[in-house]
C-alpha positions in Angstrom: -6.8 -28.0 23.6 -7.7 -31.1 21.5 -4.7 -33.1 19.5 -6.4 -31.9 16.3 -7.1 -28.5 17.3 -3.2 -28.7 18.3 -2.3 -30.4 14.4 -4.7 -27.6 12.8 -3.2 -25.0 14.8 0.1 -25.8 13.7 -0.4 -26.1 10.2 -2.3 -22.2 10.1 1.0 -21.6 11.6 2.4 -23.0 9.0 0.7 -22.0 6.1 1.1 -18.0 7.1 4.9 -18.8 7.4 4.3 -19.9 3.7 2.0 -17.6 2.3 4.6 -14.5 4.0 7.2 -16.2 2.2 5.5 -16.5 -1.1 4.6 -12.9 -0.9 8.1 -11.8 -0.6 9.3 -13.6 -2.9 6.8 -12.6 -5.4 7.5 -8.9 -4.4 11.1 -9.6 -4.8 10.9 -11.1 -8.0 8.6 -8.4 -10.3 10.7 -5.7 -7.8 14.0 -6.7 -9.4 12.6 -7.7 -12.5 10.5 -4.6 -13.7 12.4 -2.2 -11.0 9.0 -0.7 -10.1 9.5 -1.5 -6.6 13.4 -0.9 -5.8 12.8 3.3 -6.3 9.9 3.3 -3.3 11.6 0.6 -1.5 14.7 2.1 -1.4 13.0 5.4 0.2 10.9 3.7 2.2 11.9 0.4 3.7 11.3 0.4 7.0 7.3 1.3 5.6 7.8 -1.2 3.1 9.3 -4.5 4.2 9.3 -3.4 8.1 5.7 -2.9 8.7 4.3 -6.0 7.0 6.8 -8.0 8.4 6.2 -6.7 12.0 2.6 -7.5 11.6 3.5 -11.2 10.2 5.7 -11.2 13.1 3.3 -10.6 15.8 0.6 -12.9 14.2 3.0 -15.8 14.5 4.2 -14.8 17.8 0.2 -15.1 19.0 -0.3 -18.2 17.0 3.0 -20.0 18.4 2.0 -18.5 22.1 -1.7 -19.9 22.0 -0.8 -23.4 20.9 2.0 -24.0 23.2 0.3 -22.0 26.5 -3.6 -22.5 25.5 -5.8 -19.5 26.0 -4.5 -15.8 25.9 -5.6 -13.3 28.7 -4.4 -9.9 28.4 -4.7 -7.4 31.6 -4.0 -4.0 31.0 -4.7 -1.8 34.3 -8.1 -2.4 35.4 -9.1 -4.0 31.9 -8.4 -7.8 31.4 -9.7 -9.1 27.9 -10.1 -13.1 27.8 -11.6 -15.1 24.7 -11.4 -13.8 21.2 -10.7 -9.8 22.4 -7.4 -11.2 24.5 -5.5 -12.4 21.0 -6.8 -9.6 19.0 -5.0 -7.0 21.7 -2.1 -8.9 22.1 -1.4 -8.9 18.7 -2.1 -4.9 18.3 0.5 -4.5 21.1 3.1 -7.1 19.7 2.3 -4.8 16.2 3.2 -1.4 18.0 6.4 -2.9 20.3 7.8 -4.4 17.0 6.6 -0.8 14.9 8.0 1.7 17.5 11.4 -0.5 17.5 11.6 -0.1 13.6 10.7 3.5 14.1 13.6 4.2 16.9 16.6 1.7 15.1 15.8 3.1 11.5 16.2 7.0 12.9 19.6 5.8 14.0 
C-alpha cells in the first residue's frame, strides 16, 4: 500500500469516527430536547444505540485492520473470499459477533 493510499485511508477512518460522532450527538441533542426519542430508546436500546454502533464498530475494525495488515482474505471452510468480497464478509461477521454479544449481555 502507497503512503497516500495509507494518508487517505486514515483520514476515511477518520471522518467515519466523525461523522458517527456527529450523529449521536445530533440524536442526543433533539432526543433530549423534544423527548421524541427517550420513550423508544428507553424500550429499545440495545436496537437503538446497540445495533448502529456495532455496525460503526465493525466498519472501523475492517478499516483500522486493512491499513495496518494490507489486504483482507477471509477463509471460511472450503470458501476463501480475497479482493473486495473478503472486507465485505468480514465486516458481516464482525456485525453478527458484536450483535449476538448485545443480544446475549442485554438478556442478562
Amino acid at each position: 500500500m502507497t503512503e497516500l493510499q495509507q494518508v487517505m485511508s486514515w483520514i476515511a477512518v477518520g471522518l467515519v469516527t466523525l461523522m458517527t460522532l456527529l450523529f449521536f450527538w445530533i440524536v442526543m441533542r433533539r432526543g433530549l430536547k423534544e423527548g421524541a426519542w427517550l420513550k423508544v430508546t428507553e424500550a429499545h436500546f440495545a436496537a437503538v444505540v446497540g445495533l448502529p454502533a456495532a455496525a460503526v464498530g465493525s466498519l472501523f475494525l475492517v478499516l483500522v485492520l486493512r491499513i495496518t495488515e494490507g489486504p483482507i482474505s477471509v477463509k471460511l471452510g472450503t470458501v476463501q473470499f480475497e479482493g473486495a468480497a473478503a472486507p465485505i464478509v468480514f465486516w458481516i461477521l464482525c456485525f453478527l459477533a458484536m450483535a449476538y454479544a448485545i443480544r446475549m449481555l442485554w438478556k442478562a
